[in-house]
ChimeraX commands (.cxc) that place a marker at each C-alpha (Angstrom):
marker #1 position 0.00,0.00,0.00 radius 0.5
marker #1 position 1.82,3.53,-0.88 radius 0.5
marker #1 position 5.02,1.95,-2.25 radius 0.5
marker #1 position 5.36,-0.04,1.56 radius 0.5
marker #1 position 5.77,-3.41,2.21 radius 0.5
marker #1 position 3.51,-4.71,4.54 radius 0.5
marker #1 position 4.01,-3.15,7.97 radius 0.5
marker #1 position 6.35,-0.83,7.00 radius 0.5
marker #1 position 3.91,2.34,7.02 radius 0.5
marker #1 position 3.78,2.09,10.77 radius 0.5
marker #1 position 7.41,1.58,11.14 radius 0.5
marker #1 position 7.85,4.67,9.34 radius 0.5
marker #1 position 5.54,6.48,11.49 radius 0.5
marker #1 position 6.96,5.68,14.32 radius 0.5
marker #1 position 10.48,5.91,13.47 radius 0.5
marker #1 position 10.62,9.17,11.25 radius 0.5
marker #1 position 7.00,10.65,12.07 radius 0.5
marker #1 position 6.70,10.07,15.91 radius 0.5
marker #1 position 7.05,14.41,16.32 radius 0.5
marker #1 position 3.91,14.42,14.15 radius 0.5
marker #1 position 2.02,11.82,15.92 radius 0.5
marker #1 position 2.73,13.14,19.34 radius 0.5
marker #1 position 1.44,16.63,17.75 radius 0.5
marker #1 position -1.66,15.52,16.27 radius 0.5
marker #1 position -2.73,13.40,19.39 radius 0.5
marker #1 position -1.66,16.61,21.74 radius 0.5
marker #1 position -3.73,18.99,19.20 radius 0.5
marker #1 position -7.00,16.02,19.42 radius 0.5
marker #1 position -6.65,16.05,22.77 radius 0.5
marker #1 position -6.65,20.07,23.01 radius 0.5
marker #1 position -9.56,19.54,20.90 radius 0.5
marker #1 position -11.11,17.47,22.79 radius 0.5
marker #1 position -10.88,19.37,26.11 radius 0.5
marker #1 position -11.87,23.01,24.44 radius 0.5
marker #1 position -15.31,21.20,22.47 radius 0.5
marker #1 position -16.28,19.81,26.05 radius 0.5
marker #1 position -15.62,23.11,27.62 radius 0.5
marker #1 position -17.80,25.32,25.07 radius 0.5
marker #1 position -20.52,22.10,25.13 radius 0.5
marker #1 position -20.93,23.24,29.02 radius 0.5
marker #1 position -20.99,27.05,28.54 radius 0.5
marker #1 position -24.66,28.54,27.65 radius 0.5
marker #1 position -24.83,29.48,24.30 radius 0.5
marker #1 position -27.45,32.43,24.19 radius 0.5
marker #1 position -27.92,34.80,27.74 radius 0.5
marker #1 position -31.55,32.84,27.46 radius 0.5
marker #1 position -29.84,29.47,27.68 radius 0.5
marker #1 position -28.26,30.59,30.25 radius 0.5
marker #1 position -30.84,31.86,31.77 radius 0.5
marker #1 position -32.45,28.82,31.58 radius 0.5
marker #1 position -30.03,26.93,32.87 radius 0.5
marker #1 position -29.76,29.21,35.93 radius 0.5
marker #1 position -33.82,28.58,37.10 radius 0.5
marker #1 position -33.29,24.92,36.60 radius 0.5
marker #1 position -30.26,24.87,38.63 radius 0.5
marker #1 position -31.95,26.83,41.47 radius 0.5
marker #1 position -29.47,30.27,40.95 radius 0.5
marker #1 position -32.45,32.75,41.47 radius 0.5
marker #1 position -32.53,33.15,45.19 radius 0.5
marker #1 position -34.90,35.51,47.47 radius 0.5
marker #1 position -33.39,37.91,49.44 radius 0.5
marker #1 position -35.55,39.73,51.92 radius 0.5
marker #1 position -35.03,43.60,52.98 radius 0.5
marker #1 position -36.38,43.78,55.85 radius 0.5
marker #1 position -39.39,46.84,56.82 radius 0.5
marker #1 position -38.71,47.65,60.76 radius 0.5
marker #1 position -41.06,49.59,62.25 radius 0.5
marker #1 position -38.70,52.92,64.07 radius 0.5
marker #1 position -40.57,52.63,67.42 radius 0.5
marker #1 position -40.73,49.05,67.98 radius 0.5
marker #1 position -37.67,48.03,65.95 radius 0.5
marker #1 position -39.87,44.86,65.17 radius 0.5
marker #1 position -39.72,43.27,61.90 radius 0.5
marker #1 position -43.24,44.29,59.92 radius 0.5
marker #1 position -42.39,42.95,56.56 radius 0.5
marker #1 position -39.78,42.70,54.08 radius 0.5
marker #1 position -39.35,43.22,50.21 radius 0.5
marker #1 position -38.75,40.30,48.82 radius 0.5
marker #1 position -35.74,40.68,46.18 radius 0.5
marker #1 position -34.58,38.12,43.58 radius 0.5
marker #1 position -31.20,37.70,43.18 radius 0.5
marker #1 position -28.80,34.97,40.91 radius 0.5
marker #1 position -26.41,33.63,42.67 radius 0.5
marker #1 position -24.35,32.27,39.66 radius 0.5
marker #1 position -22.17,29.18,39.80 radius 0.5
marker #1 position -18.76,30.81,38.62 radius 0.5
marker #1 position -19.52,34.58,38.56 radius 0.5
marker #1 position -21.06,34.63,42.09 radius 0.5
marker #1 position -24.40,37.60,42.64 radius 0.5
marker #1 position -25.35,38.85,39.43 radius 0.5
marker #1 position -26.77,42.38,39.57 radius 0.5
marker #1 position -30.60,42.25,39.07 radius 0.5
marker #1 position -30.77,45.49,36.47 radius 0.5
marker #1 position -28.62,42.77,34.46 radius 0.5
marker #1 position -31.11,40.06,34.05 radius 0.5
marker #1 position -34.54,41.15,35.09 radius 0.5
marker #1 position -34.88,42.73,32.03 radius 0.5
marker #1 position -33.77,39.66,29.88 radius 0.5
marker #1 position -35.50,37.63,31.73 radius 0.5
marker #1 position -39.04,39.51,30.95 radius 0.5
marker #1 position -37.60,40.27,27.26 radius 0.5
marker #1 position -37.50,36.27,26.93 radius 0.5
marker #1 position -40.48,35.10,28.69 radius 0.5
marker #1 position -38.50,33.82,31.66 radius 0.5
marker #1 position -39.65,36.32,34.31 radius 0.5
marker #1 position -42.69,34.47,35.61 radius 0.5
marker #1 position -40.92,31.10,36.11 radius 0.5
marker #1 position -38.66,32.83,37.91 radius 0.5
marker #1 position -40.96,34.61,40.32 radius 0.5
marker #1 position -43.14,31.30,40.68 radius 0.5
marker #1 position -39.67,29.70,41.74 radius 0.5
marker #1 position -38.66,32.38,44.27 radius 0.5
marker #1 position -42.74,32.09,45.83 radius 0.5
marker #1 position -41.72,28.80,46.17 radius 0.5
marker #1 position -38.19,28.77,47.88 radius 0.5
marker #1 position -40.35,31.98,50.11 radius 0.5
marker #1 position -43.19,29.17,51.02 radius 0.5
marker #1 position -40.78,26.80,51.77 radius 0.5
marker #1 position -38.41,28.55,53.57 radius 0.5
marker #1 position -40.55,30.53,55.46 radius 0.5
marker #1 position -43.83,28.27,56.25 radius 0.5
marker #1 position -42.13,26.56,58.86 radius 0.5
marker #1 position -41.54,29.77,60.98 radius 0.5
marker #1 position -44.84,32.15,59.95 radius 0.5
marker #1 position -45.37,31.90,64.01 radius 0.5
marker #1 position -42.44,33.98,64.42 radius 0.5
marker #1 position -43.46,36.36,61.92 radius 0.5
marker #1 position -46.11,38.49,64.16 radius 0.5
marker #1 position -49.50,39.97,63.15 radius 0.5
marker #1 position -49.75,42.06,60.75 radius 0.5
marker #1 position -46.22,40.30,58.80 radius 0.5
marker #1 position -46.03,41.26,55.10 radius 0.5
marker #1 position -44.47,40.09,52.06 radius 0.5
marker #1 position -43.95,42.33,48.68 radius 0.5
marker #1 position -43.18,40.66,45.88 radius 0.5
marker #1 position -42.27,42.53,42.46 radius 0.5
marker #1 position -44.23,41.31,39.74 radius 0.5
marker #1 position -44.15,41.66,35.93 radius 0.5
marker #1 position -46.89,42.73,33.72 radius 0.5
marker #1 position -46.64,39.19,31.89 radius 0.5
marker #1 position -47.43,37.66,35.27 radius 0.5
marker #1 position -50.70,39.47,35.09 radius 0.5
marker #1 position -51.85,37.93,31.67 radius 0.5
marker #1 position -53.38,34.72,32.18 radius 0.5
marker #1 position -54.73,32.98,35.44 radius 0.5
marker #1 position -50.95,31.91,36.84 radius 0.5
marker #1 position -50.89,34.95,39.08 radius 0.5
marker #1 position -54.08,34.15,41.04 radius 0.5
marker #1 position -52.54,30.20,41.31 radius 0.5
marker #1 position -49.37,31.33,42.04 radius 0.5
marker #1 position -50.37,34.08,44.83 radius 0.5
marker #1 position -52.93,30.79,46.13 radius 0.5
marker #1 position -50.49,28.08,46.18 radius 0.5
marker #1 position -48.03,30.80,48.18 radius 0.5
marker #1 position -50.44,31.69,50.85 radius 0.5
marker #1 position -51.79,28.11,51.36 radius 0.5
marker #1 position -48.35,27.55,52.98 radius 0.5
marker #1 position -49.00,29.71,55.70 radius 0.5
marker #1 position -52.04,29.81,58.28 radius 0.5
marker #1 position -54.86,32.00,57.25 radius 0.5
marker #1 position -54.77,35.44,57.50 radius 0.5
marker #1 position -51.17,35.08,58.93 radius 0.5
marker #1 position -49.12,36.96,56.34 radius 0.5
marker #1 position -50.08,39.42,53.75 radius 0.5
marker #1 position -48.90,39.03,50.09 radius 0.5
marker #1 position -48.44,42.47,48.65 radius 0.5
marker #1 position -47.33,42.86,44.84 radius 0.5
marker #1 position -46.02,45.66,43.32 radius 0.5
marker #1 position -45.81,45.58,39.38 radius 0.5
marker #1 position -43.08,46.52,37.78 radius 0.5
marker #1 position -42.54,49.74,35.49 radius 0.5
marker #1 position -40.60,48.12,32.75 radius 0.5
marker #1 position -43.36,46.80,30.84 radius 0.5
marker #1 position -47.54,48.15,30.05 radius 0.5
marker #1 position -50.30,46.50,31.10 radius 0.5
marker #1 position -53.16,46.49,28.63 radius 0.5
marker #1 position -56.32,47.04,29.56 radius 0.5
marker #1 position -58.64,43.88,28.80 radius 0.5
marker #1 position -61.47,42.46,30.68 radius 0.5
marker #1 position -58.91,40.09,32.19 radius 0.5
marker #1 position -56.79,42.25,33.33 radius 0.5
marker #1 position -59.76,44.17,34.88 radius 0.5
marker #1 position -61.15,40.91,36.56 radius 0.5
marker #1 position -57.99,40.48,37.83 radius 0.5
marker link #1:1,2 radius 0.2
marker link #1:2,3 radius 0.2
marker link #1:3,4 radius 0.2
marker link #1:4,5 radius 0.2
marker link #1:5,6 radius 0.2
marker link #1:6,7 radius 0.2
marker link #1:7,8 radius 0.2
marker link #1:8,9 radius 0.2
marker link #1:9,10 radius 0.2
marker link #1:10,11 radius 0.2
marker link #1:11,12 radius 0.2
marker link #1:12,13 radius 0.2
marker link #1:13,14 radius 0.2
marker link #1:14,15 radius 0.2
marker link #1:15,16 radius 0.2
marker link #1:16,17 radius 0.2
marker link #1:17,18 radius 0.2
marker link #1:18,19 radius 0.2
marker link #1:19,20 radius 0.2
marker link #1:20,21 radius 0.2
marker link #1:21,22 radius 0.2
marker link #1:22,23 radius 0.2
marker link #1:23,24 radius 0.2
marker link #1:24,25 radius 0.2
marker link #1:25,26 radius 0.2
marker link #1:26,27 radius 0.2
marker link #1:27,28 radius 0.2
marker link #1:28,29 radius 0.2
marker link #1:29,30 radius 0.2
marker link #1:30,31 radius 0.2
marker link #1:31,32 radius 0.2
marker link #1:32,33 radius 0.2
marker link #1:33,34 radius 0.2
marker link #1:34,35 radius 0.2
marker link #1:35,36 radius 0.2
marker link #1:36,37 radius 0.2
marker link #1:37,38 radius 0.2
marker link #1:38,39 radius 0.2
marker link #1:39,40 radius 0.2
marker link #1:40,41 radius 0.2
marker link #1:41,42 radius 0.2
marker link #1:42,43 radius 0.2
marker link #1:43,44 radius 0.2
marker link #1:44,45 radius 0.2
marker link #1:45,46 radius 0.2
marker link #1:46,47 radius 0.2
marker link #1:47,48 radius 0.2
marker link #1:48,49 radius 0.2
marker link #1:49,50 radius 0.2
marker link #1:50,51 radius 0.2
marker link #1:51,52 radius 0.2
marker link #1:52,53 radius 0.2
marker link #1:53,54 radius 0.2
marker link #1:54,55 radius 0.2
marker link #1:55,56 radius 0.2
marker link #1:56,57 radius 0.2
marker link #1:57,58 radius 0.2
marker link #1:58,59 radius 0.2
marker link #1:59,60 radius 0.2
marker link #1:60,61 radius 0.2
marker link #1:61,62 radius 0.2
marker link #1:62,63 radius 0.2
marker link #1:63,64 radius 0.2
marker link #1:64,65 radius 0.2
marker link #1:65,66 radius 0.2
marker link #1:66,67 radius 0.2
marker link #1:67,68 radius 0.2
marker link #1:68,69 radius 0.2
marker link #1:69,70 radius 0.2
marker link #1:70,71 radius 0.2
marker link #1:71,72 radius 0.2
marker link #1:72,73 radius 0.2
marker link #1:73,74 radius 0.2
marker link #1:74,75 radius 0.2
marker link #1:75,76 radius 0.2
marker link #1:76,77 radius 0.2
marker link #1:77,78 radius 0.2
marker link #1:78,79 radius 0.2
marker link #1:79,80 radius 0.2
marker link #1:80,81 radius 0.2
marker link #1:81,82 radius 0.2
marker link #1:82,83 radius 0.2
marker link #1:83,84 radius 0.2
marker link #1:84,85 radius 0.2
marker link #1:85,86 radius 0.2
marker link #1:86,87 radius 0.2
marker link #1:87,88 radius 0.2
marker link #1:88,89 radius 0.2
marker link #1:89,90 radius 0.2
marker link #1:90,91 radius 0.2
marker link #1:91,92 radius 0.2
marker link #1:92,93 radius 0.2
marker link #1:93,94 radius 0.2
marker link #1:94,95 radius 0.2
marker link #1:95,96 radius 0.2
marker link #1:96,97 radius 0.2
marker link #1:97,98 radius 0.2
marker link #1:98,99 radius 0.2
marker link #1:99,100 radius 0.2
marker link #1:100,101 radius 0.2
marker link #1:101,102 radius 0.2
marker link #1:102,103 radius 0.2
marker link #1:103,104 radius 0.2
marker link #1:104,105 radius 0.2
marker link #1:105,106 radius 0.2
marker link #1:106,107 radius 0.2
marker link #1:107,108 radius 0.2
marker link #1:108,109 radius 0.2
marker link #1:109,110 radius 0.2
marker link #1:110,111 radius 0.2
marker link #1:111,112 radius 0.2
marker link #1:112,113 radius 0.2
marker link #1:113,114 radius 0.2
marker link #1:114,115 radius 0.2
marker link #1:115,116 radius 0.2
marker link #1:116,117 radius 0.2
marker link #1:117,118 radius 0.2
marker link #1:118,119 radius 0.2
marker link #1:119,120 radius 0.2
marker link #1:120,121 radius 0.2
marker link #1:121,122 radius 0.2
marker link #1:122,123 radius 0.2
marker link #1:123,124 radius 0.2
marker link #1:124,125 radius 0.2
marker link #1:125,126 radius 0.2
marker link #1:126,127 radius 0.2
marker link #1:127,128 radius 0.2
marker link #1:128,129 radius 0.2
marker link #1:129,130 radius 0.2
marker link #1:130,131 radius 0.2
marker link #1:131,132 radius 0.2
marker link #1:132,133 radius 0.2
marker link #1:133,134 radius 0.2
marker link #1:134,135 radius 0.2
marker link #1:135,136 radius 0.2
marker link #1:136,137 radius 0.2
marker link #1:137,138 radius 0.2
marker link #1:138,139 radius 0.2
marker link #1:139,140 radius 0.2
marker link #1:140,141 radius 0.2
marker link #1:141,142 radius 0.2
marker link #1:142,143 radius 0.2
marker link #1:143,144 radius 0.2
marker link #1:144,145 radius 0.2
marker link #1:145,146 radius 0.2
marker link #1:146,147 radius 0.2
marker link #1:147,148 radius 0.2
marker link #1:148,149 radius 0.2
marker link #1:149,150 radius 0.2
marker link #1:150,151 radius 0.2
marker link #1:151,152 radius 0.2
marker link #1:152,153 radius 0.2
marker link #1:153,154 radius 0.2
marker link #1:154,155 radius 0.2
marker link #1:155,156 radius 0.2
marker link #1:156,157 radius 0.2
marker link #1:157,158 radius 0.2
marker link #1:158,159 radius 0.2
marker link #1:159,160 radius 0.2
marker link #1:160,161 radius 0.2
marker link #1:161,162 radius 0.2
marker link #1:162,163 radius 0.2
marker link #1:163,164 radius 0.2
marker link #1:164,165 radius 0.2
marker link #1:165,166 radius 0.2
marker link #1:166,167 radius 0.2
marker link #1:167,168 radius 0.2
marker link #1:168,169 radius 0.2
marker link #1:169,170 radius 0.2
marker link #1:170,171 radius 0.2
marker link #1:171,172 radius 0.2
marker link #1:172,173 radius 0.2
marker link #1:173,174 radius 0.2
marker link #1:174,175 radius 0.2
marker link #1:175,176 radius 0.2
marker link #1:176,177 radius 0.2
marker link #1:177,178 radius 0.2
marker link #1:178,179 radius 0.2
marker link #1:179,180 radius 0.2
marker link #1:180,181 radius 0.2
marker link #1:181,182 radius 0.2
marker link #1:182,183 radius 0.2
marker link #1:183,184 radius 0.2
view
């Protein structure tokens, strides 16, 4: 085959062409190690966005609303944050606005009411009368009957009448006025 005798074209290679083998298995290997790198980056912000909410990044964070004679505790804002896996907290005025741009926004908030029902259903006992939550919403999150079930399934892990659930809409997008919006 190619003017060898049987055997000889790997006798050759590794004789004479050993540099060229050892520099086409370090370049595969290279290769190898930068395709499975880019495989495990996101490839759009929205992938990784994705990626972020089914990984659990979006965290609350509560700011806390003290009443100045009591110092007591009355409520708290309830903040989203992304606590990303290499870059650490993400700056909400970052990805908010992606994440309503993309449709992403109202997972999200479901998944913080969640980690908030969870996290805090145990201890609503410690929370006083009168204890209330805000929650930022978007105008998406009002299209639709997900904001009523979302709001329910929220307050159903506390006692009755134990917490308030306030939500304050965001400015970044219009509501338009339809009859569901107005039963709403």
């Amino acid at each position: 085959l190619g003017g060898f005798k049987a055997g000889d074209q790997w006798r050759y290679m590794r004789d004479d062409s050993w540099p060229l083998l050892l520099g086409l298995s370090l370049l595969g290997v290279l290769s190898g190690i930068s395709s499975y790198w880019l495989w495990g980056r996101a490839g759009t912000p929205t992938r990784e966005l994705e990626r972020a909410l089914h990984a659990g990044e979006f965290v609350p964070f509560l700011q806390p609303l003290v009443d100045g004679a009591s110092g007591r505790w009355v409520g708290a804002e309830v903040l989203m944050r992304w606590k990303h896996r290499s870059e650490g907290l993400v700056s909400p005025d970052l990805f908010i606005p992606m994440a309503e741009r993309c449709g992403l926004i109202v997972p999200m908030t479901r998944s913080l009411l969640n980690q908030l029902a969870l996290g805090l259903g145990p201890h609503a006992g410690l929370l006083g009368q009168g204890f209330h939550l805000g929650v930022n919403i978007s105008a998406e999150h009002c299209r639709g009957n997900s904001l009523i079930n979302d709001c329910a399934d929220f307050l159903g892990a506390f006692a009755p009448g134990s917490l308030s659930l306030m939500l304050e809409l965001t400015e970044r997008e219009m509501i338009e006025a339809s009859e569901g919006i107005r039963d709403l």
